[in-house]
C-alpha positions as CSV (number, residue, x, y, z in Angstrom):
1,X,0.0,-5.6,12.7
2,X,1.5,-7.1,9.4
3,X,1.5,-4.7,7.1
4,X,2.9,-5.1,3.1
5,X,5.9,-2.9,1.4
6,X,3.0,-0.1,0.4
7,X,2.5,0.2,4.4
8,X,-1.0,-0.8,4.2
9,X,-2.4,-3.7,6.3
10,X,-1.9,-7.7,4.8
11,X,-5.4,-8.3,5.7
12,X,-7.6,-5.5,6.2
13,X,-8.7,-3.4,3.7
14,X,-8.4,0.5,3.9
15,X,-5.8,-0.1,6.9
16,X,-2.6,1.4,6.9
17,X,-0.4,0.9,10.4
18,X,3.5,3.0,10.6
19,X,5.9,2.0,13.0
20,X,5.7,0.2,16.2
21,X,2.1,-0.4,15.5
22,X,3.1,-2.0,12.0
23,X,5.5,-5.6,11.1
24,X,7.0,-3.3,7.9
25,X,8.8,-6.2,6.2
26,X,12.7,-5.3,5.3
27,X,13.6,-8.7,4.0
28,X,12.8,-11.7,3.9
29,X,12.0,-12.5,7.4
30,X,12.5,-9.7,8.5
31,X,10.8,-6.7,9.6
32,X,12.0,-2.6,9.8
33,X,12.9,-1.9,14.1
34,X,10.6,0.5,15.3
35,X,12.8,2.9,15.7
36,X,12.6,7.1,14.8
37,X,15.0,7.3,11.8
38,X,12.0,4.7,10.4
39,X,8.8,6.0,12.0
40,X,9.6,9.6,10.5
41,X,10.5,7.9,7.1
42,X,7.5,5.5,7.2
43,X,4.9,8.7,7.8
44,X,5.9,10.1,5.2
45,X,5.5,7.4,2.4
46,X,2.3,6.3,4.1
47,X,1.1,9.8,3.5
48,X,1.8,9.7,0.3
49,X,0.4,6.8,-0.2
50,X,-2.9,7.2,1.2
51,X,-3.4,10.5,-1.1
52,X,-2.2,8.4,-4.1
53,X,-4.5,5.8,-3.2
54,X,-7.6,8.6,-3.3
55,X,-6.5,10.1,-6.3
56,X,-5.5,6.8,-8.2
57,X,-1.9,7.1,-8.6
58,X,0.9,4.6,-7.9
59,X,1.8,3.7,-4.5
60,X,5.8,3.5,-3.2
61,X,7.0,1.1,-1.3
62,X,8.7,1.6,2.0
63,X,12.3,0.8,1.4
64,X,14.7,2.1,3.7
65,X,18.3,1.2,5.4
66,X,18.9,1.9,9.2
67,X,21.7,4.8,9.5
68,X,22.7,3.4,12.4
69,X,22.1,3.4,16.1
70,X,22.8,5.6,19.4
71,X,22.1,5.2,22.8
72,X,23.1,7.6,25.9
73,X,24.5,5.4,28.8
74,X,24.5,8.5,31.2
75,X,28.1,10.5,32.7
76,X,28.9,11.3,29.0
77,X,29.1,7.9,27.8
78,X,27.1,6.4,24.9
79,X,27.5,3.6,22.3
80,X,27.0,3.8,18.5
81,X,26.7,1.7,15.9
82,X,26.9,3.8,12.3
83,X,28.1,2.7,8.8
84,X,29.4,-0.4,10.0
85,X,31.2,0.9,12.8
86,X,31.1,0.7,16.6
87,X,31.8,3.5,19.0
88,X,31.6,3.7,22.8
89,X,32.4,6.0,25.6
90,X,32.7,9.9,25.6
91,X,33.5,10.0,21.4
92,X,30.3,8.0,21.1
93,X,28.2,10.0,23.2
94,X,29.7,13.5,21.5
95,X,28.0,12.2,18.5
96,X,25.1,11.3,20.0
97,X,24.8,14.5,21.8
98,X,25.6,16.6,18.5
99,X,22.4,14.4,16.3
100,X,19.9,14.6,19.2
101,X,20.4,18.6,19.0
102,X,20.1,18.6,15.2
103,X,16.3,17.2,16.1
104,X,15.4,20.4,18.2
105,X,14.3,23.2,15.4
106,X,14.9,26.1,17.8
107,X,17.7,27.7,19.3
108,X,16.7,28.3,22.6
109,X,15.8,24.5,23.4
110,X,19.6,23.5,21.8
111,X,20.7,26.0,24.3
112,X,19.0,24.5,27.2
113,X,19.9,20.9,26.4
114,X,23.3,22.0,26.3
115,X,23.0,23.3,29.7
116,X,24.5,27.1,29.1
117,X,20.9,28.3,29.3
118,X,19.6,30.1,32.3
């Protein structure tokens, strides 16, 4: 669904759509990826908007820049892409491990994912 900067639907009114169910323009021609980092980001201004929108406030527009991107490659190897810079192999996957267990808001499932659980 194309949906405008304010995250609400181009042409249906009282429709608002959030990542991969949403085109969220980025540029011209382009569109947000639907990726985490913008689906969390996205909820949160759509929120917003929609209670601005019932209480007649102003709307904010979904404006946001990709921190970068990680992917696991299994046996401790990964590739990353952040700030303009690529990483691969065990570094890469150090850093991937260490941001997906900031995500995790409690201590016994870090624990587990790091494997020194019983």
């Amino acid at each position: 669904m194309l949906v405008n900067e304010l995250l609400r639907a181009a042409d249906i009114p009282n429709l608002w759509a959030i990542w991969d169910c949403a085109a969220v323009p980025k540029a011209e021609n382009r569109f947000a990826p639907p990726m985490a980092q913008h689906a969390v980001r996205q909820a949160r201004i759509c929120a917003d908007n929609i209670v601005a929108e019932l209480t007649g406030q102003a709307l904010t527009p979904f404006r946001f820049q990709s921190l970068g991107s990680l992917a696991s490659l299994g046996r401790r190897s990964a590739v990353a892409e952040a700030m303009g810079d690529s990483l691969s192999g065990f570094i890469a996957w150090i850093m991937w491990r260490a941001i997906y267990l900031t995500k995790f808001p409690v201590w016994d499932r870090k624990i587990r994912i790091l494997g020194i659980g019983s």
